[in-house]
N, CA, C and O of each residue as an XYZ file, in Angstrom:
292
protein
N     141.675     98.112   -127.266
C     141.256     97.382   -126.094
C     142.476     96.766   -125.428
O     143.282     96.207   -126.171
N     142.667     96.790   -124.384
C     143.722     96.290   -123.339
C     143.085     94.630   -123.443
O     141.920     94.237   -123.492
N     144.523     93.801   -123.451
C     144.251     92.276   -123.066
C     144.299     91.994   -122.276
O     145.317     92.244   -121.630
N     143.355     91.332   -121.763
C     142.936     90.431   -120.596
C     144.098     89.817   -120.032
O     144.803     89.037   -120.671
N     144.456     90.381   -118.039
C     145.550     89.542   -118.084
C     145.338     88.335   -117.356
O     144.207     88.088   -116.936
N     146.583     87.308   -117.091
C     146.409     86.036   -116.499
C     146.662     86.337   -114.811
O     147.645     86.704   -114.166
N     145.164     85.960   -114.433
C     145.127     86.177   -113.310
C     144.499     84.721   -112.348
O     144.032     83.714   -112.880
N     144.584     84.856   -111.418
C     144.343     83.550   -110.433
C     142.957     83.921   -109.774
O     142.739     85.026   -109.278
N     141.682     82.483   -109.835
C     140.696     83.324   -109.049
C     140.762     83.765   -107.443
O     139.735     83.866   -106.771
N     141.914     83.982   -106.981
C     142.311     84.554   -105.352
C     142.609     86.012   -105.653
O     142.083     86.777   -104.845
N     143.311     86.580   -106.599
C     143.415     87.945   -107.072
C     142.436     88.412   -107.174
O     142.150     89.493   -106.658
N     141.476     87.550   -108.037
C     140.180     88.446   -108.295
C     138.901     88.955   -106.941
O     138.222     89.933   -106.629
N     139.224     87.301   -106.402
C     138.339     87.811   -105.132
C     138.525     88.755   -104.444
O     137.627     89.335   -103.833
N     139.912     89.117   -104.424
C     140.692     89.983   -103.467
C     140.244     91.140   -104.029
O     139.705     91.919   -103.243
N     140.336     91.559   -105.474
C     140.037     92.544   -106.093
C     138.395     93.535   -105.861
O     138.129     94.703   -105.579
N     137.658     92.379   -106.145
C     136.476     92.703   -105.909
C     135.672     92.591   -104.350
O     134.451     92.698   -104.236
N     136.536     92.376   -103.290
C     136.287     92.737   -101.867
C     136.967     94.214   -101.920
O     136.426     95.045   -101.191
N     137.901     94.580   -102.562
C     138.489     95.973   -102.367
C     137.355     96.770   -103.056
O     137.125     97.929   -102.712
N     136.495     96.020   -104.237
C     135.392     97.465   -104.795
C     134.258     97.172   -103.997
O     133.441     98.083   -104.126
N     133.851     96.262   -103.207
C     133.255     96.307   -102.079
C     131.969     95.143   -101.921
O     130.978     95.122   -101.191
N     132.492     94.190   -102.976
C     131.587     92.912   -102.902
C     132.051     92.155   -101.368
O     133.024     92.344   -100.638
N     130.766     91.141   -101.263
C     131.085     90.648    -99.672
C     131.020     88.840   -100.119
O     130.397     88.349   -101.061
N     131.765     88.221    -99.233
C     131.464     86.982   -100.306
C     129.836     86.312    -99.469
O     129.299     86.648    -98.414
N     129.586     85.636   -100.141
C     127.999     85.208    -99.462
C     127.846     83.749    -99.165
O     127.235     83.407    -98.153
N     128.293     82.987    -99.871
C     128.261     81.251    -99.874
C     129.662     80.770   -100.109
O     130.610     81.439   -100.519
N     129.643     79.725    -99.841
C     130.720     78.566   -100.697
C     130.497     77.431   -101.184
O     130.679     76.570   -100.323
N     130.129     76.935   -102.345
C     129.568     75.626   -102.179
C     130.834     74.663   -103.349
O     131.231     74.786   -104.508
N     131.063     73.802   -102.275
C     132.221     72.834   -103.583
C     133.423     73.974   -103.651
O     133.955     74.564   -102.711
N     133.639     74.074   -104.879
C     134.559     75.344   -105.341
C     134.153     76.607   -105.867
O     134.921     77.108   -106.688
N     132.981     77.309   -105.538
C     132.553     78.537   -106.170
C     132.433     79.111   -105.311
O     132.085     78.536   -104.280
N     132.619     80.278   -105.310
C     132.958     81.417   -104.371
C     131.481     82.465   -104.933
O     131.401     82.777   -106.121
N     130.425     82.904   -103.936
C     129.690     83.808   -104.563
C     129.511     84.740   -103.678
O     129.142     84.802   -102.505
N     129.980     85.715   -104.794
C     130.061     87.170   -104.000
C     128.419     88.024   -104.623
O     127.563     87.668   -105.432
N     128.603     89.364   -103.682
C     127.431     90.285   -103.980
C     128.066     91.901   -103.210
O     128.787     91.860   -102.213
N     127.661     93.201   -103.855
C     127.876     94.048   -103.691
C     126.549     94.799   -103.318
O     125.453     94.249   -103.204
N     126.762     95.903   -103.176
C     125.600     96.611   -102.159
C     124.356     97.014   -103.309
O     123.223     97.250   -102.891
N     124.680     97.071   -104.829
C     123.944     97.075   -106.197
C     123.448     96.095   -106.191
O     122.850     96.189   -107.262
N     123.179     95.091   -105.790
C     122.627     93.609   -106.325
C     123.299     92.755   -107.125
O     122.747     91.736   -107.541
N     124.504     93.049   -107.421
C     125.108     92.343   -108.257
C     126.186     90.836   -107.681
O     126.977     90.746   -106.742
N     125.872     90.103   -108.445
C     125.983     88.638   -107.869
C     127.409     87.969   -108.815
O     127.412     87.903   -110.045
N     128.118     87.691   -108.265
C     129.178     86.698   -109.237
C     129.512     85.536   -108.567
O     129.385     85.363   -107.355
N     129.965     84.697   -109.413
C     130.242     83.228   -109.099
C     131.617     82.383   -110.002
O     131.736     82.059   -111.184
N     132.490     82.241   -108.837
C     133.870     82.478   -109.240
C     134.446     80.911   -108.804
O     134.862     80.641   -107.677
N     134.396     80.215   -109.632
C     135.206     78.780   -109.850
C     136.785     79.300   -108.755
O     137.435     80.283   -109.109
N     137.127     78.624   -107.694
C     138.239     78.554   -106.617
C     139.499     77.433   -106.907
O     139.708     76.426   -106.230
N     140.364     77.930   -108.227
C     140.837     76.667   -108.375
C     142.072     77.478   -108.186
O     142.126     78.696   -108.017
N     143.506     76.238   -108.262
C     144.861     76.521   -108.532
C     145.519     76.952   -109.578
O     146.738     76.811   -109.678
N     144.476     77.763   -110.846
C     145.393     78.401   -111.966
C     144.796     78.989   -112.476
O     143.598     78.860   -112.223
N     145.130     79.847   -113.347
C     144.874     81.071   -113.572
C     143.300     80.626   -114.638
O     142.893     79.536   -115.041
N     142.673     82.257   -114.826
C     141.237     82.218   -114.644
C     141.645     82.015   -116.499
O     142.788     82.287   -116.864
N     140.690     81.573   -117.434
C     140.317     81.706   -118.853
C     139.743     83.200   -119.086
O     139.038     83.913   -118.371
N     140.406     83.427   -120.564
C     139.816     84.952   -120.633
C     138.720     85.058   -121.202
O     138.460     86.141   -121.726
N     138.011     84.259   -121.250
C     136.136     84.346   -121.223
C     135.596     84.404   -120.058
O     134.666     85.172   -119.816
N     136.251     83.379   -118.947
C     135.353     83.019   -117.675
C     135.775     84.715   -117.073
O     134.818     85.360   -116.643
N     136.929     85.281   -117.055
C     137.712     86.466   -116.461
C     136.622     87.630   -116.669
O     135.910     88.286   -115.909
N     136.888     87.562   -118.460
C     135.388     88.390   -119.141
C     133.970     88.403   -118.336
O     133.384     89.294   -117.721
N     133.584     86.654   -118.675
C     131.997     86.797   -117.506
C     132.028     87.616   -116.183
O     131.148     88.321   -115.688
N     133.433     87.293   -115.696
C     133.540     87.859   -114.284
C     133.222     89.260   -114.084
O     132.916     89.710   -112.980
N     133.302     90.067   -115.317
C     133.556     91.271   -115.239
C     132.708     92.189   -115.543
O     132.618     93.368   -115.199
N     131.775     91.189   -116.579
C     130.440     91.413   -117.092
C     129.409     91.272   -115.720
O     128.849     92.273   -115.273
N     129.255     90.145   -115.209
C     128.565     89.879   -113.969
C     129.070     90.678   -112.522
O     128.203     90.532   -111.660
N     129.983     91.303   -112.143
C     130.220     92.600   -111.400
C     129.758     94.168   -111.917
O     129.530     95.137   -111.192
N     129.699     94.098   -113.328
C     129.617     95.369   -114.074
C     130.871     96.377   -113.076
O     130.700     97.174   -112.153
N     132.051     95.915   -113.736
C     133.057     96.768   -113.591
C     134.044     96.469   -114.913
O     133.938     95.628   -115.806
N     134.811     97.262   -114.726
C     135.539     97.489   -116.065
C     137.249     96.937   -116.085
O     137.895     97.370   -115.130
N     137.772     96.333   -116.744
C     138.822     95.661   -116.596
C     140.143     96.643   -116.202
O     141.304     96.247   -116.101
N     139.704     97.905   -116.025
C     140.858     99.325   -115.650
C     140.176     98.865   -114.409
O     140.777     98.036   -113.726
N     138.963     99.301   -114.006
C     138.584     98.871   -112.177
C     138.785     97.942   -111.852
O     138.499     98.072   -110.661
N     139.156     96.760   -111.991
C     139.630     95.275   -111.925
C     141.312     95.007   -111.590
O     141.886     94.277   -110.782
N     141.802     96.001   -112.658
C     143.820     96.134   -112.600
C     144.031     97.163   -111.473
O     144.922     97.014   -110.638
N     143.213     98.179   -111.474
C     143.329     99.302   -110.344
C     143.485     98.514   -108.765
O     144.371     98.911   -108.008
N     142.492     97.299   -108.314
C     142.647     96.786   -106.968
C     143.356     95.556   -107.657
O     142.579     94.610   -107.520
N     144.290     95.216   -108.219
C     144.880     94.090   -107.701
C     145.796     93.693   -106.958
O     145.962     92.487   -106.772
């Protein structure tokens, strides 16, 4: 298994507008996106890099794969 790298949640958003999520709300600091599947994520907007659980949820809750994730960054 490849390790999770340290990434910022602005990379990721960026990432997952390139696989074609749209963002939908903002409330406080969470960013919630959705793709044309129904799939919904909700991404804490802070100044440092993401935890590799919350990164994990992120990736689980897009259902994409951490190679489709490094591919758009």
């Amino acid at each position: 298994m490849t390790k999770l790298p340290q990434v910022k949640p602005r990379e990721v958003i960026t990432a997952l507008e390139r696989l074609g999520f749209a963002r939908l709300r903002t409330t406080g600091s969470h960013i919630r996106l959705k793709d044309s599947k129904g799939n919904f994520v909700s991404i804490a907007f802070r100044n440092r890099t993401l935890a590799k659980g919350t990164l994990k949820s992120i990736l689980h809750q897009a259902g994409i794969t951490l190679k489709e994730l490094l591919e758009n960054l």
